[in-house]
N, C-alpha and C positions, 0 to 999 in steps of 0.2 A: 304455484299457489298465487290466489289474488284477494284482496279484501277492498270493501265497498261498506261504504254506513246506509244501508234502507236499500228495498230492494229496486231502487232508480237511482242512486246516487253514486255519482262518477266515482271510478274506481281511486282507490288510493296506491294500491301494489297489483301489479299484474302479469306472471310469466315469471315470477320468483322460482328459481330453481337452482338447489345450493345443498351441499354435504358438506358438516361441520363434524372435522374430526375431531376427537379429545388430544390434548397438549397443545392445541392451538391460539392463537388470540388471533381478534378478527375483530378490525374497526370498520364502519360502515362511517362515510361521508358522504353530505350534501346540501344542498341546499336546504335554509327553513321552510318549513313547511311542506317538504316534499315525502313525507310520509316516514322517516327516518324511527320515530316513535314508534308506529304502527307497526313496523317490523318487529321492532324490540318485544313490545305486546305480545304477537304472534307467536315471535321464540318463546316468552317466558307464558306460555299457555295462560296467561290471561283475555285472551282475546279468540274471536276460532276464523282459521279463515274463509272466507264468502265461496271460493273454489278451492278444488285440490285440498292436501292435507297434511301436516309434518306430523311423520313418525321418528321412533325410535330418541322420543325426548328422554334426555337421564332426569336423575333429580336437579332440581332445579331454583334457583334464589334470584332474587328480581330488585333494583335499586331505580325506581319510579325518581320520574323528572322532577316532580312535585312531593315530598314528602309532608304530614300535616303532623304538625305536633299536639296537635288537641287531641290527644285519645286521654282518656281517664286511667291513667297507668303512670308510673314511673319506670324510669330509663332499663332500669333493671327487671321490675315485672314484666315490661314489653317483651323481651329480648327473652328473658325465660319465657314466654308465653310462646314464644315465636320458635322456640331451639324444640320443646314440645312438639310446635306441630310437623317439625321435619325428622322429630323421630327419636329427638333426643330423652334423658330420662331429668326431672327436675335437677339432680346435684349436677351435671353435667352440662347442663343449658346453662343454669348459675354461675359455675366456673368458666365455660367460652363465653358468656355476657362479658364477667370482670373483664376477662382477659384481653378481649376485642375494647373496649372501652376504655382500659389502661394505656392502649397502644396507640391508640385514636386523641389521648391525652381526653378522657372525659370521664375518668373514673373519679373525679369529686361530685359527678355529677349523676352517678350511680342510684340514688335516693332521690333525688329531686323528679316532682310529677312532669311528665313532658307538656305541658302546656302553658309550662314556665321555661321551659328551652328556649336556648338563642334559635336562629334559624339553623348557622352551623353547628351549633349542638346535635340539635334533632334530627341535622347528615349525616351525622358521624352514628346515630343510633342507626339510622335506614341504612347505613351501609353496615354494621356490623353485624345487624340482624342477616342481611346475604350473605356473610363470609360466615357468621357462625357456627355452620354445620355441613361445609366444605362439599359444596356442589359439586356435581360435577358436569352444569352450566350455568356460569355467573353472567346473567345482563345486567349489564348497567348503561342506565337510561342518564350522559351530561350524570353522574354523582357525583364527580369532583367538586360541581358546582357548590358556593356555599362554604368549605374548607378551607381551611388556614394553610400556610405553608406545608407545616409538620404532616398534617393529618393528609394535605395529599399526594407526599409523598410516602409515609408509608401506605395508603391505597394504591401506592404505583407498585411497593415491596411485597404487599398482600395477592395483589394480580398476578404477578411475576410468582410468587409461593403457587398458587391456585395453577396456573399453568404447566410449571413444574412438574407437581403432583399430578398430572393427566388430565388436569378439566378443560374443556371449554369456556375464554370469554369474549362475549361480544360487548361493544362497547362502544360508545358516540359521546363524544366531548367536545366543545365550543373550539378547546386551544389546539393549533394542527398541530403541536411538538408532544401533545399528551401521549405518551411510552414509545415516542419515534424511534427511540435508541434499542426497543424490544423486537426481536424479531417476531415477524407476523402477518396476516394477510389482510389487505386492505382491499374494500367495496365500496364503489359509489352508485349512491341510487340514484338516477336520472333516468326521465321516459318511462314509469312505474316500475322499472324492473332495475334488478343491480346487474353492472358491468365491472368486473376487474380491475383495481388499480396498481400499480406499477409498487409504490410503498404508499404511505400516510404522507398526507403532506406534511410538508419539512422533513419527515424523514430522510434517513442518510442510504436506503437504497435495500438489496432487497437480503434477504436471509442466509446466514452460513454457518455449519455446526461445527465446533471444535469439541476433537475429544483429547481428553489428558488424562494423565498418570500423574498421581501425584506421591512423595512421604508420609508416612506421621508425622503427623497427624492431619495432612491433608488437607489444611487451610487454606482458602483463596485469598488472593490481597486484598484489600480491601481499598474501596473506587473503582470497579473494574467499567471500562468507559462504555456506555450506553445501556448499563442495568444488565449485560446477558440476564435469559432464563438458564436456570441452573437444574440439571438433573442430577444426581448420584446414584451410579448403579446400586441397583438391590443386593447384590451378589458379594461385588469387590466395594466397597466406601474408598478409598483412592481411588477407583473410576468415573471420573465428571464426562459429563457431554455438555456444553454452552452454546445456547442457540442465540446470534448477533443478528446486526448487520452487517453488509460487506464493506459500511465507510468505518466499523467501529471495531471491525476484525480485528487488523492490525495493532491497535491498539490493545486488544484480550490477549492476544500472541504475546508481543512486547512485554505488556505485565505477566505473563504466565512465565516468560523464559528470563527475566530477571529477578523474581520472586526467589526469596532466602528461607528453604532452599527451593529451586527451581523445580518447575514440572515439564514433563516429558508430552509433546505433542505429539499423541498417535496417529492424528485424521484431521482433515480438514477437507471440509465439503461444503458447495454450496445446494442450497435449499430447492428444490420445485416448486412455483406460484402454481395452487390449483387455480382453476377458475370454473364459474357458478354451474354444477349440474354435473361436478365430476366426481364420480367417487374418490371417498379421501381413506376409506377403513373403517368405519362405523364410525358411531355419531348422531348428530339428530338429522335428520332429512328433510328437508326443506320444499315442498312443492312435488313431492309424490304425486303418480298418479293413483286415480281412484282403484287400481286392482292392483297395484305394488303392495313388495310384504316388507313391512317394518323391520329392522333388521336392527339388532340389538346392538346398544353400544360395546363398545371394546374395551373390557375392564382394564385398567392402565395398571402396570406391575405395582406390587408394592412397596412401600416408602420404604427407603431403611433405616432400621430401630436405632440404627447408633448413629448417625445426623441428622439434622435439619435441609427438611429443602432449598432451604437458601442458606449458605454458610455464614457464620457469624449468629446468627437468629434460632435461641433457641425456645419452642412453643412452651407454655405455660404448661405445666401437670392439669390433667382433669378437660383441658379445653380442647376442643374438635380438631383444633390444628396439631394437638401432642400425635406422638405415635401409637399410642393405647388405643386411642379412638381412631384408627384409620380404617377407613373400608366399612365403617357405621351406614347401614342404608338411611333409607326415608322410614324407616321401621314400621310396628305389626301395622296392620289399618286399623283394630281397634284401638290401641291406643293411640295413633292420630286424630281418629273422629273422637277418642275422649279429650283429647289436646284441644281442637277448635271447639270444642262444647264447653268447656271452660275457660276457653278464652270471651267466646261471645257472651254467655253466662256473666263473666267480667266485667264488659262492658258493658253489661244491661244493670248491675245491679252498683257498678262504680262511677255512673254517669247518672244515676238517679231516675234514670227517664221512668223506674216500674212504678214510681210513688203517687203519678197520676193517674193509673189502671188501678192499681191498690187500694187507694183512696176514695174512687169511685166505687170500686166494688164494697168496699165496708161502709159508706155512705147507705149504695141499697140496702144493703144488708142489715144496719140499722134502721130504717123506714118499716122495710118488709117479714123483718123474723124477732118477734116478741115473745119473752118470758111467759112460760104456759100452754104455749102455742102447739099444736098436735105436732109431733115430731115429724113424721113423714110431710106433711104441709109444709112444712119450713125446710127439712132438708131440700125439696121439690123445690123453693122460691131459690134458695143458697143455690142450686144447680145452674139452673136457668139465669142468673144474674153473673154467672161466670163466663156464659159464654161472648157476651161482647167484650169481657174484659181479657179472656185468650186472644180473643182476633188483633184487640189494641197490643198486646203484647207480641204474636204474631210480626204484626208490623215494625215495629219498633228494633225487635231482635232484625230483619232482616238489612233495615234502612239505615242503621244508626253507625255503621263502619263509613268513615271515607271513602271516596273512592279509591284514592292511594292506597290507603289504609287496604282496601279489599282485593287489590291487584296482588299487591305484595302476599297476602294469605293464598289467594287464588293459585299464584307461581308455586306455592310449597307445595298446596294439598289437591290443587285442583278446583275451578270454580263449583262444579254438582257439587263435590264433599264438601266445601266451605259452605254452600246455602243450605245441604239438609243439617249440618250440626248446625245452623241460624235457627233452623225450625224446632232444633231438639230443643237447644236453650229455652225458645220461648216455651218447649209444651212442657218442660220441667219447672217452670215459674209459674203456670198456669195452674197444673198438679197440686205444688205445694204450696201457692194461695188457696186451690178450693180446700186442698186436705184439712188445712188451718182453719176456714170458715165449716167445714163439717164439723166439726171435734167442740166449734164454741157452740154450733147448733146442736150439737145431742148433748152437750152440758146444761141446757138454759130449756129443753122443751122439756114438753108434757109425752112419755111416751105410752099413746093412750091413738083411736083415731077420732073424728068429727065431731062423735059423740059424745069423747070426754070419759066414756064409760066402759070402752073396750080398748084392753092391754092390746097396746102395738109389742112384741119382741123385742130386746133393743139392739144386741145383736145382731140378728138379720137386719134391722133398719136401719144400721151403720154401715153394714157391707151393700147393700142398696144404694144409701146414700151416697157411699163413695164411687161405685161404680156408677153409679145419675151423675156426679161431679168429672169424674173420668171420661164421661161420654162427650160432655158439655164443653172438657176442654180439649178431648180431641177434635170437635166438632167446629171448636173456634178458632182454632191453629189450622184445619185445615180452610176456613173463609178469609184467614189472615192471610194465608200464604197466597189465595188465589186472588187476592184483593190488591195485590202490590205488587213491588219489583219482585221478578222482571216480567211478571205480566202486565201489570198498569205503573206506568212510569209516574206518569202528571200526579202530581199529589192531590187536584180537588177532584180530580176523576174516580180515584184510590178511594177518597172518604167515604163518597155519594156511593160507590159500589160497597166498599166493607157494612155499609150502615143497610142497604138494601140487605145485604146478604146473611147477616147477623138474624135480620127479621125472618128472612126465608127458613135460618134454621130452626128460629122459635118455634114459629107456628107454620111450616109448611110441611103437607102431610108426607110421610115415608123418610121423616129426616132421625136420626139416630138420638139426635138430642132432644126434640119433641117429643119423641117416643118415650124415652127415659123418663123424664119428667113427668109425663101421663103417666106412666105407672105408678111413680109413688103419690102421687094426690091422691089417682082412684083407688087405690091401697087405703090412704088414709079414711077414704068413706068406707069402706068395707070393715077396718081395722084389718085386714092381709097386707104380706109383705110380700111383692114379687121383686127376682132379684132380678136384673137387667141386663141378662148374659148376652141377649141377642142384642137388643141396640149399640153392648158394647162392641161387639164384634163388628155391625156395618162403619161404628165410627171409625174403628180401627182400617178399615179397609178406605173409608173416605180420607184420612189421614193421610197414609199410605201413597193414595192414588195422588193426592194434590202433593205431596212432599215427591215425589218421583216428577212428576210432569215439571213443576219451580223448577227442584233442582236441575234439570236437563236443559230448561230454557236458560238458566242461568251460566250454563256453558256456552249456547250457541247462541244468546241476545245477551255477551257480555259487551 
């Protein structure tokens, strides 16, 4: 696998080729600026890369180097919005929020809107949002960063739980002793590609599994030296397996065979370092070639119901980490595309931005649609004044996420699904502005045509209207979409084209919303009512085509 920004610029990673088992942790070191991030990207599918391809990615949670705390939510809405799109159901996103936020020591801060967060507040939210619905591939992009003592070291207890339980994490932090004492496999990226490293620097050297037998009830001491990962069999609960290191072995040994009362050492073994492009058992794959077959992860056994994965630590009822909820996929796909449609939805109508489109639009609408006025005339003006106000709304839905903000959505759901529910949000504010502008126009006109003297239907002249309103804002959500990211980047590029494009739809002949709108005017000269089956049908189709082509560039020009 290799990535490059523009189709001339020097590579960043190249010749990447790596199999990431589940149960693993895997720190990648090196130098700044040597592309360390870009990797991260690549793992957590917010990014795609320039060659080659990784398959057999699990679900997936992503803890971006840069979190922004300006989103229009509080700490709790966020984190439900976000458990949502990985599949959770609302009570159960709201119970692993608390409970990730309690643990994190930031549950006073559950209520309070994020753009009054400290910076380490809004860490602690970006990382609970990852752990909340227990990947099983956690990147973390430096997230210790920003964190108080407490908080990162239960992020070190939470990694350690997540490993445990079978997942995947990769992980890049500033301090070289960050989980030295965990067993695990270390990459350094130098020369664009990763090469093997011996342990983590400072670490105490490389990996060795102890298994033990223990009594009732089975408790480990507590301090055991260098954090082991803890397994428990599924089967037997007295069956541990501790995965060390080999400077911190002795010391697991030690406390296991003086522990009151002691446990019984069945096995001790040391670990095999893979290195990049070895098969490891399933996992994600990293730098496939282009006719390799993706090969599904390897579902990791199941927790057992009667402990915790890490002893001493037991999960919250209701929250992702409990046993109830283990083996919870990314759930149905429609209700994750209704999760990110509600979440963008959120953000459009919690940051205010629709009150400038709104406002415009009832502005014309005022000017242009007068008490008396031939009903279909007016519906036709109400149509047509919608459409530039879909395209601005358009925009706004697709632009108005961080980019943090949209990596991290991207990692859950996918970049395509994250931009078409952008697109839905905007055509569903589009809809129910024009709906509300139809309903005050056939309140307030005359339903008669030109002449004042022949009965318009009013019936038919309302389902006209709406379907003229419908076409209008199909028609504008699909100029919005193709007016912006990630098709025109440059914002005064963006305007000059949406403002060209708005016009083309007005009056450029064979457009679905010209057409609509010509029927009910010449309607109104006639006094007939035609309804607008066909023009709605092309919008729908131009809709359609521009929300496929966005969403698709939005995966491969992330």
């Amino acid at each position: 696998m290799g990535r490059r920004y523009g189709l001339r610029g020097p590579w960043v990673l190249r010749g990447v080729d790596l199999d990431l088992a589940p149960r693993t942790l895997v720190r990648v070191v090196s130098a700044n600026g040597t592309g360390k991030s870009t990797l991260l990207r690549l793992l957590a599918g917010t990014e795609p890369p320039t060659e080659g391809r990784i398959t057999g990615r699990p679900r997936t949670a992503y803890v971006p180097e840069r979190f922004p705390a300006a989103l229009p939510f509080t700490a709790l809405g966020y984190l439900v919005h976000l458990g949502r799109v990985h599949g959770l159901t609302s009570a159960e996103a709201s119970a692993g929020a608390l409970h990730w936020l309690e643990r994190f020591g930031a549950a006073g801060h559950a209520r309070t809107p994020m753009a009054e967060l400290s910076k380490g507040t809004s860490q602690k939210v970006a990382v609970a949002q990852a752990l909340l619905a227990r990947p099983d591939l956690l990147v973390l992009d430096e997230a210790w960063t920003g964190l108080d003592a407490g908080a990162r070291g239960e992020l070190d207890r939470a990694v350690a739980e997540r490993v445990a339980e079978g997942a995947t994490v990769v992980f890049v932090d500033h301090d070289p002793r960050r989980l030295s004492g965990s067993a695990g496999l270390a990459y350094r990226l130098e020369g664009l590609t990763l090469t093997p490293a011996v342990s983590p620097p400072g670490g105490p050297g490389a990996g060795v599994r102890i298994e033990a037998r223990g009594e009732a009830p089975a408790l480990l001491p507590a301090g055991l030296p260098g954090t082991p990962v803890v397994d428990r069999d599924a089967v037997d609960p007295r069956l541990l397996r501790l995965t060390t290191t080999a400077a911190h072995s002795d010391g697991v040994l030690h406390a296991l065979l003086t522990a009151r009362p002691p446990w019984h050492i069945t096995g001790v073994r040391p670990l095999p370092v893979p290195v990049p492009g070895q098969a490891a058992g399933g996992g994600a794959r990293v730098g496939a070639a282009p006719d390799a077959v993706a090969t599904p992860p390897r579902v990791p056994p199941p927790s057992s119901p009667t402990a915790p994965a890490v002893p001493g630590r037991v999960p919250a009822p209701g929250s992702p980490s409990h046993p109830s909820s283990a083996g919870r996929g990314s759930g149905p796909p429609v209700r994750v595309t209704a999760a990110l449609t509600r979440y963008h939805a959120g953000l459009l109508v919690r940051s205010q931005r629709w009150l400038a489109p709104a406002l415009l639009y009832a502005a014309v609408l005022a000017v242009g649609v007068r008490p008396g006025q031939p009903v279909l005339d007016s519906l036709g003006y109400a149509a047509a004044a919608l459409l530039p106000a879909a395209a601005w709304l358009a925009r706004l839905c697709v632009t108005q996420e961080p980019h943090a903000a949209r990596t991290v959505v991207a990692s859950a759901a996918g970049p395509t699904r994250a931009h078409a529910a952008a697109l839905s949000a905007a055509l569903g504010s589009s809809l129910a502005l024009g709906a509300t502008a139809c309903v005050g126009t056939l309140l307030i006109s005359e339903p008669a045509g030109n002449d004042h003297t022949t009965l318009v239907p009013l019936l038919p002249a309302a389902l006209a209207g709406l379907l003229a309103v419908a076409c209008c804002a199909l028609t504008g959500t699909a100029v919005g979409a193709l007016c912006s990211r990630p098709v025109l980047r440059r914002r005064g590029w963006s305007l000059m084209v949406t403002l060209l494009g708005v016009l083309l739809a007005l009056v450029g002949k064979g457009s679905p919303a010209r057409e609509a709108v010509t029927w009910l005017v010449s309607g109104s000269a006639t006094g007939t009512v035609r309804v607008p089956l066909l023009p709605l049908g092309g919008a729908v189709a131009v809709v359609v085509a521009a929300g496929a082509l966005t969403s698709w560039l939005a995966r491969v020009r992330a």
